[in-house]
N, C-alpha and C positions, 0 to 999 in steps of 0.2 A: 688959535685954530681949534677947532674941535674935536676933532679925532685926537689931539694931545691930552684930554681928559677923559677918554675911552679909557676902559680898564684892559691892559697894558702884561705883557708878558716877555723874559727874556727866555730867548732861544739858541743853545749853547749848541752847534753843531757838529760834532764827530772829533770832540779832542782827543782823540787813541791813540797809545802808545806806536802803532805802526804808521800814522800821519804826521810822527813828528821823529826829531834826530835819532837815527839808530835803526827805524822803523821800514818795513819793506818797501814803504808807499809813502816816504819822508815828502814834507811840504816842505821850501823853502822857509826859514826863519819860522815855522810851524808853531817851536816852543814858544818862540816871542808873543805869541795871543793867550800865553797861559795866567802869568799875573794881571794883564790887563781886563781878561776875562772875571778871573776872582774878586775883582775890585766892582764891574759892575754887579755880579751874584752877589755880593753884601749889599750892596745898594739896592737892588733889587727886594732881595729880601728883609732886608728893613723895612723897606715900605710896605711891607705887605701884597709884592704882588708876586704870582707861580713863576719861577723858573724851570725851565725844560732844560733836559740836556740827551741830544739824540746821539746812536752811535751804529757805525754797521756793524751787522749780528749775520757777518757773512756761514753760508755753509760751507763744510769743505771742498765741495763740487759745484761750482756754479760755471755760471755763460757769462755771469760777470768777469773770469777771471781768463790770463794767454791761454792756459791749458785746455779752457772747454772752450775756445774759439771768444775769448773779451779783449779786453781792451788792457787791463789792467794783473800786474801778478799779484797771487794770493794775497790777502791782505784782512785784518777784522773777521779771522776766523772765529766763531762763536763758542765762548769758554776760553779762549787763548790769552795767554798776556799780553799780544798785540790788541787785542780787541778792547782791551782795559784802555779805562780813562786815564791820561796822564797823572802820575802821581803826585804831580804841586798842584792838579788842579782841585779847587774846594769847593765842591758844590754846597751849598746847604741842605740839611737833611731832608727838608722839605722835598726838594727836586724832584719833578716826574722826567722818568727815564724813558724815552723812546726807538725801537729798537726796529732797524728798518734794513733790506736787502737780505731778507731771513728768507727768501725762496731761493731755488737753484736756478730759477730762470729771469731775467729781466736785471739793470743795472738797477734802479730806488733810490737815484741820489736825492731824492725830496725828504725829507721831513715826511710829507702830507705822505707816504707811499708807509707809515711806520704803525706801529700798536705801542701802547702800556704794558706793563706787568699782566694788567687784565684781560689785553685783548681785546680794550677800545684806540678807535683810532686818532693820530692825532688830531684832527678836524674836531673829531666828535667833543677831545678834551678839553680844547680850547673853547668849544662851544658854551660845554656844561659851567665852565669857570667864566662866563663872560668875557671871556678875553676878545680883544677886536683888533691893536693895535701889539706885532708884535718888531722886538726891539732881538736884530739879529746878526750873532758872530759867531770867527769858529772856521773849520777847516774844511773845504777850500774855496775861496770865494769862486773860482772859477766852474765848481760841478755844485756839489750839494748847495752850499751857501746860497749859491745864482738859483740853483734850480727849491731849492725849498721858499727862495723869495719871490720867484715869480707864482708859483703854485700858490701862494699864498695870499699875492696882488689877485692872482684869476680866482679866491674862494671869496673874495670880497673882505680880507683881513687890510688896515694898512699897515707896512711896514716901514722899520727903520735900519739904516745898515748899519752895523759898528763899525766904524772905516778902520778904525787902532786895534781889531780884536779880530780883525780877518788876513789870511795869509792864502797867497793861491797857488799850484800846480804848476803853472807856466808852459805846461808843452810846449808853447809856441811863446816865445815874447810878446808880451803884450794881452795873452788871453785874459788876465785880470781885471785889467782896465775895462778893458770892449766888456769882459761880465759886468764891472758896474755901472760901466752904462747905458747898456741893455738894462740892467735893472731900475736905475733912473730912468731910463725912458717911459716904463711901463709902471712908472709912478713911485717908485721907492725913493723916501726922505735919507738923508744919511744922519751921522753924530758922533761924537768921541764923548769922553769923560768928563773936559771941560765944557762941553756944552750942554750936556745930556743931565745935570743939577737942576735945573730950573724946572725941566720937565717932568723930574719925579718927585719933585717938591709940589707941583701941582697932582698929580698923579696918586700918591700917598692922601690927599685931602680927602679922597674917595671914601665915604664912611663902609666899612667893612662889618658884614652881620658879625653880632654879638656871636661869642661859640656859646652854646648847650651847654646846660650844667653838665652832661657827660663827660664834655671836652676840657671841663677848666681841670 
């Protein structure tokens, strides 16, 4: 297929100390997507392709949260130890960090709703790197996960779901499910570890510009 030879991105979504055990907004089995996580970021960055890894950078006052009229209790206040990345998880240094629901108003479970350090967005970065096809897991398949992959189907990205590296919410039994296939519906591939080898063994063949004498 073609788009399997698109230059290719993984996308780590909101693994934060407060989405996983202990945490105010605990996912079920939340920590369980942490080593399988790690295992594709090495792979990943072996091959030489950007890994992202978003997280909420809530403020202490938002609409997001029960107290200003949300949905959800405080959670990824911005600075906090909740807001930290889980601590087995290994990003590679390389990682651009994406930091998203940093207004007081509005939920942002998208990815595509986030900035950089620099205050580019993530659209724009995945543009600038050619990325077209992005490979994505992480916490929770039923809000962010769902909503950064369909946002991402509608910017004309293809995506893939990590089906072993997402965990969901559940409000309701069964909301995870119905997210992923809502999300297949609207064209999302899925893959695990054991399948997802062959594709970045193609993937990796992608000749990558020489760095700059500056760079070596």
């Amino acid at each position: 297929m073609a788009e399997s030879r698109a230059r290719a991105a993984l996308v780590i979504v909101d693994v934060q100390n407060d989405f996983c055990a202990g945490g105010t907004l605990a996912v079920p089995g939340g920590d369980e997507v942490v080593p399988v996580l790690n295992e594709y970021a090495s792979r990943f960055s072996r091959a030489g392709l950007p890994v992202y890894a978003t997280r909420d950078w809530h403020p202490e006052q938002t609409t997001h949260f029960e107290p200003w009229g949300g949905t959800w209790p405080p959670h990824c206040v911005a600075g906090t130890s909740g807001a930290a990345f889980h601590s087995e998880l290994k990003l590679p240094k390389e990682t651009i960090v994406i930091s998203k629901g940093t207004e007081p108003e509005g939920d942002s479970y998208s990815a595509f709703h986030g900035q950089d350090y620099d205050g580019l967005s993530f659209e724009d970065s995945l543009r600038r790197r050619g990325v077209r096809h992005l490979y994505v897991g992480g916490l929770a398949t039923d809000y962010c996960v769902q909503f950064s992959v369909l946002d991402a189907l509608s910017h004309g990205f293809a995506v893939t779901v990590l089906l072993d590296a997402v965990r969901g919410v559940e409000r309701k039994p069964g909301d995870s499910e119905q997210a992923l296939q809502k999300m297949k519906k609207a064209g999302a591939e899925t893959a695990t570890l054991q399948s997802i080898d062959i594709e970045l063994a193609e993937l990796s063949e992608i000749k990558r510009p020489k760095p700059l004498p500056s760079d070596v």
